[in-house]
DRENPA-6005 format. One record per residue: residue in three letters; x negated, y, z of N, C-alpha, C in turn. Coordinates in steps of 0.2 Angstrom, whole numbers, plus 5000, padded with zeros to 4 digits. Atoms other than C-alpha are relative to their C-alpha. Layout:
N
ALAXYZXYZXYZ...
***
This chain:
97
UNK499549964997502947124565499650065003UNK500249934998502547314569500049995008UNK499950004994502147334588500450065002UNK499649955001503047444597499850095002UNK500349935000502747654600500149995005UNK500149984991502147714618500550054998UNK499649964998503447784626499950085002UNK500249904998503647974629500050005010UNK499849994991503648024650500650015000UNK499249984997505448084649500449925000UNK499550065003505947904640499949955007UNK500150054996504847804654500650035005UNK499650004994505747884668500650005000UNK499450035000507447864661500349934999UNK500150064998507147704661499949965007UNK500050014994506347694675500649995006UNK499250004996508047734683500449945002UNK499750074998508547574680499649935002UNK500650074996507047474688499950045005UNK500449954997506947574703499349955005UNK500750034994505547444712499650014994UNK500749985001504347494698499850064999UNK499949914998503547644698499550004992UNK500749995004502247714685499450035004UNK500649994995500547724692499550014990UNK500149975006499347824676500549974993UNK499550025007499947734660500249934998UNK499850064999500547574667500650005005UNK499550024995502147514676499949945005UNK500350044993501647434693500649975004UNK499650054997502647314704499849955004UNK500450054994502147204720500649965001UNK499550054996503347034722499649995003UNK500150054991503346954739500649945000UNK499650054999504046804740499949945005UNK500050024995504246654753499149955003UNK500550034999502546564750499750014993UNK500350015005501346514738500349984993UNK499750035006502246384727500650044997UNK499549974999503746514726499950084995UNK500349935004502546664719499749934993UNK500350055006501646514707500649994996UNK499550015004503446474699500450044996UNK499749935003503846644697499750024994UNK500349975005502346684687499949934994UNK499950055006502646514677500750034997UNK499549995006504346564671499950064998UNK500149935003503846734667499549974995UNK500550015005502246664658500549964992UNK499850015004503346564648500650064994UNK499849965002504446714642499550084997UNK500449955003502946834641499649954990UNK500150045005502246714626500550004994UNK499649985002503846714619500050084996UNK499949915003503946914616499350014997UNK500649975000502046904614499850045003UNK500149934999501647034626499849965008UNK500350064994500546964642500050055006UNK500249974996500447054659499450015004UNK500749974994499047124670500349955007UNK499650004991499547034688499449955003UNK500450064996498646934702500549985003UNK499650034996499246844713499549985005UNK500350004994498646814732500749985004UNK499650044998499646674740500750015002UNK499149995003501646744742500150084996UNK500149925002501046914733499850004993UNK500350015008501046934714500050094999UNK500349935000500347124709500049994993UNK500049995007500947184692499950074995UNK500149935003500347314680500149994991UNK499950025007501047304662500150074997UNK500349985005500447414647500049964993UNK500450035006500447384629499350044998UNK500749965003498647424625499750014996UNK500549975005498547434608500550064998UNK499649945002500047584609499750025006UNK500549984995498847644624500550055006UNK499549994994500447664637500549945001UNK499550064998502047584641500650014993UNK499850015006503047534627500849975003UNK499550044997504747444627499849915000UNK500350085000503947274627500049995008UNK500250014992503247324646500649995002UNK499449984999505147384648500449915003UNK499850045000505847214643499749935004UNK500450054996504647104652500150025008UNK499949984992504847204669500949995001UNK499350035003506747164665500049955005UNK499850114999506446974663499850005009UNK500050014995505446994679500550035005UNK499649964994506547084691500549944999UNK499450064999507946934684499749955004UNK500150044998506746804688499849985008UNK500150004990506446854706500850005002UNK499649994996508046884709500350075003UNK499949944998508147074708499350044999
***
């Protein structure tokens, strides 16, 4: 299956529109969840991990006990694609917004 094309800057930011908590920082789309604790940020990044596998398409992120730090790029279309798109999606459903 063909990967997808990096997006144009007019495409990201009109998408962006509709994630407004992630922003773009160079040629990645960034995001800091906070959540009530540890286990809470841990569950988050197990449902995510399970639907990132799914699409094939893996995120950048740490995590520092109720702090998860995301930075998603497709790297072999050398920006953000609609894969990061859909992934920043799932997450913002999975937290809850």
């Amino acid at each position: 299956m063909p990967r997808p094309l990096r997006l144009t800057d007019s495409e990201i930011r009109e998408r962006l529109a509709a994630h407004p908590a992630w922003s773009l920082q160079g040629d990645r789309l960034v995001r800091e969840f906070r959540f009530a604790g540890f286990g809470e940020a841990f569950g988050f990044m197990a449902r995510v991990a399970l639907f990132a596998e799914k699409i094939d398409h893996h995120p950048d992120w740490t995590n520092v006990w109720n702090r998860v730090s995301v930075a998603l790029q497709t790297h072999d279309a050398g920006g953000v694609t609609d894969l990061d798109f859909r992934l920043a999606a799932e997450m913002d459903r999975v937290a809850g917004g």
